[in-house]
N, C-alpha and C positions, 0 to 999 in steps of 0.2 A: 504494500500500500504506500501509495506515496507522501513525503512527509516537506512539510515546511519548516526550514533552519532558520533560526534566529543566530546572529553574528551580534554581538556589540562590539564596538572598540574598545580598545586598549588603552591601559592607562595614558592620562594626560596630567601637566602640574596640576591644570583646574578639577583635573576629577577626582586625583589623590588629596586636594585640601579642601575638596566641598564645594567650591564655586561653581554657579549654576554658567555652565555652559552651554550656549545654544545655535546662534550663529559664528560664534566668535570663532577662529579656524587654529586650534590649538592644536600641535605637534604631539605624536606621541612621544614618552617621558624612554630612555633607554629600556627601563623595565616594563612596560608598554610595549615595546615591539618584542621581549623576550615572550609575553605572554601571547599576542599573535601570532608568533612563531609554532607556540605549540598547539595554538587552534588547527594548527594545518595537520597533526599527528592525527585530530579525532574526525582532522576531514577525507586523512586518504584512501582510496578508492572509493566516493562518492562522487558523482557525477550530477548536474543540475541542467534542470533542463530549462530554467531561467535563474540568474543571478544579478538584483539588483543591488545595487549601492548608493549609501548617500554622497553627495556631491562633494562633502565638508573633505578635507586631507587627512585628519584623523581614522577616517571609516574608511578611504581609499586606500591608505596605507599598510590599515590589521586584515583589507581582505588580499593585498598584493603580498604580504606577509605570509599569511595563512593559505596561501597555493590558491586561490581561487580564482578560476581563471573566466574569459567571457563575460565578464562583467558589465552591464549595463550601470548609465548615470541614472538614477532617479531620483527627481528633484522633489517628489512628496514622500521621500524617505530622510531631510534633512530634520535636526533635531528640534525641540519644543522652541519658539522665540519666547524667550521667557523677559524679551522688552525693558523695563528700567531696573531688573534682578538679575540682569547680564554678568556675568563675573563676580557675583556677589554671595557668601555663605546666607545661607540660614538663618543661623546665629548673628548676623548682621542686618537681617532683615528686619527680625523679630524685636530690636533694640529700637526699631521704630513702628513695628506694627506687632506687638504682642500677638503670641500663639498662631503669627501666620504659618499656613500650610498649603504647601502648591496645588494641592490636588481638591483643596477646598475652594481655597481664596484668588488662585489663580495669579496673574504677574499684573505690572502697571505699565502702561505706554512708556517707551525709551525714546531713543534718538531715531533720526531717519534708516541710523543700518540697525536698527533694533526695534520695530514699531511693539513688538508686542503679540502675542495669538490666547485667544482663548481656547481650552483645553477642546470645545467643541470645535473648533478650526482644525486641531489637530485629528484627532477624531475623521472628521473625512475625510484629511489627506490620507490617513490610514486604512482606510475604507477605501481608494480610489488604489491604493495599492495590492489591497486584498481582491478586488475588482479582477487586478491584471494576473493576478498570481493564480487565482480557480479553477481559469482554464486547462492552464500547464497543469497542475496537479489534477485537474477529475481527467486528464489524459495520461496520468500514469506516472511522472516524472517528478522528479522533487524540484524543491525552489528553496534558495539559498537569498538572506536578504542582509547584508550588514551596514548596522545602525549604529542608533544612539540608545542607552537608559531608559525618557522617560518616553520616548519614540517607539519603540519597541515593548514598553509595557502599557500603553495606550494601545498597539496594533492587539496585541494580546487578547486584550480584552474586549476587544472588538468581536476578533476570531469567535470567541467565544460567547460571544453574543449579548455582552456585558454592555455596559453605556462608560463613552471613553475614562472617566473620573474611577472605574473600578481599574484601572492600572494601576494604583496606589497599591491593591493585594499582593502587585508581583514586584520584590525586589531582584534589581539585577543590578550584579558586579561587573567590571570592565573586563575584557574578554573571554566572557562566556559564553556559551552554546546554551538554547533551547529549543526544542523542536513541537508544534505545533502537530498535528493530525485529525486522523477522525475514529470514531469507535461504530461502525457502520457507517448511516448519515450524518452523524452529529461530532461538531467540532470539538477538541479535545486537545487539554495540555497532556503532552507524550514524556517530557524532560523538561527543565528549570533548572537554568542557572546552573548550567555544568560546567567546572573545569578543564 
């Protein structure tokens, strides 16, 4: 049965100290590309009969890393615009906006390279990727897609048929494998968040 691969990327400075990265196009960290490297051990002899990527250098990098080849750009696989909380912890948010939470409270308009997206904005770009990916898999083949964090636990919960704000149940670490599927017709998490 054919299966959908989630990819995240590999560590970055901003993703090892918490800063919400979104469009900002941060390099991976040397230990970033050692762990790309070994995404490609749990990818060999797997063959995809589509593989998209996100645009950002970060996501191009852990899939050019990790052997995966035929890669297509896709531009509604780039990560959450998370707008005036660009490069910004948490913990630095919350010292002005107590108990803020992404998956609640959402982000605030930024600068013009940062407008900003609501989590439902995200949501159908992820849905317009799940769109493209159906075909290839109810044709038999897998699909490989490497993202981002909150990008890929948004699409998650799409698959699954959850409304985009249930991404918050899936934590993922930076270059992980999960694999989406189905149990008959019905969509299904397969693996989470593997090393």
């Amino acid at each position: 049965m054919s299966e959908l691969m989630l990819v995240r990327h590999g560590e970055t400075e901003w993703s090892r100290t918490g800063r919400h990265t979104g469009l900002t196009d941060i390099a991976l960290t040397a230990a970033g590309e050692t762990q790309a490297k070994a995404v490609a051990d749990a990818l060999a002899g797997r063959t995809f009969g589509l593989a998209l990527v996100s645009p950002l250098g970060r996501a191009r990098h852990t899939a050019e890393l990790a052997g995966i080849t035929g890669t297509e750009i896709e531009p509604d696989l780039v990560e959450w615009d998370y707008g005036g909380y660009e490069g910004i912890t948490t913990d630095e948010i919350r010292e002005s906006v107590p108990g803020w939470y992404l998956w609640r409270d959402g982000v605030i308009p930024g600068d013009a390279e940062h407008p900003g997206e609501s989590i439902a904005d995200v949501g159908r770009r992820v849905d317009r990727v799940l769109e493209r990916a159906r075909p290839v898999l109810a044709g038999g083949r897998d699909v490989v897609l490497v993202a981002h964090g909150h990008l890929l636990r948004v699409l998650t919960a799409r698959w699954l048929g959850l409304p985009p704000e249930d991404g918050r149940l899936f934590r993922l670490e930076t270059a992980r494998l999960s694999t989406l599927g189905h149990e008959r017709e019905t969509p299904v998490l397969l693996t989470w968040n593997t090393p």
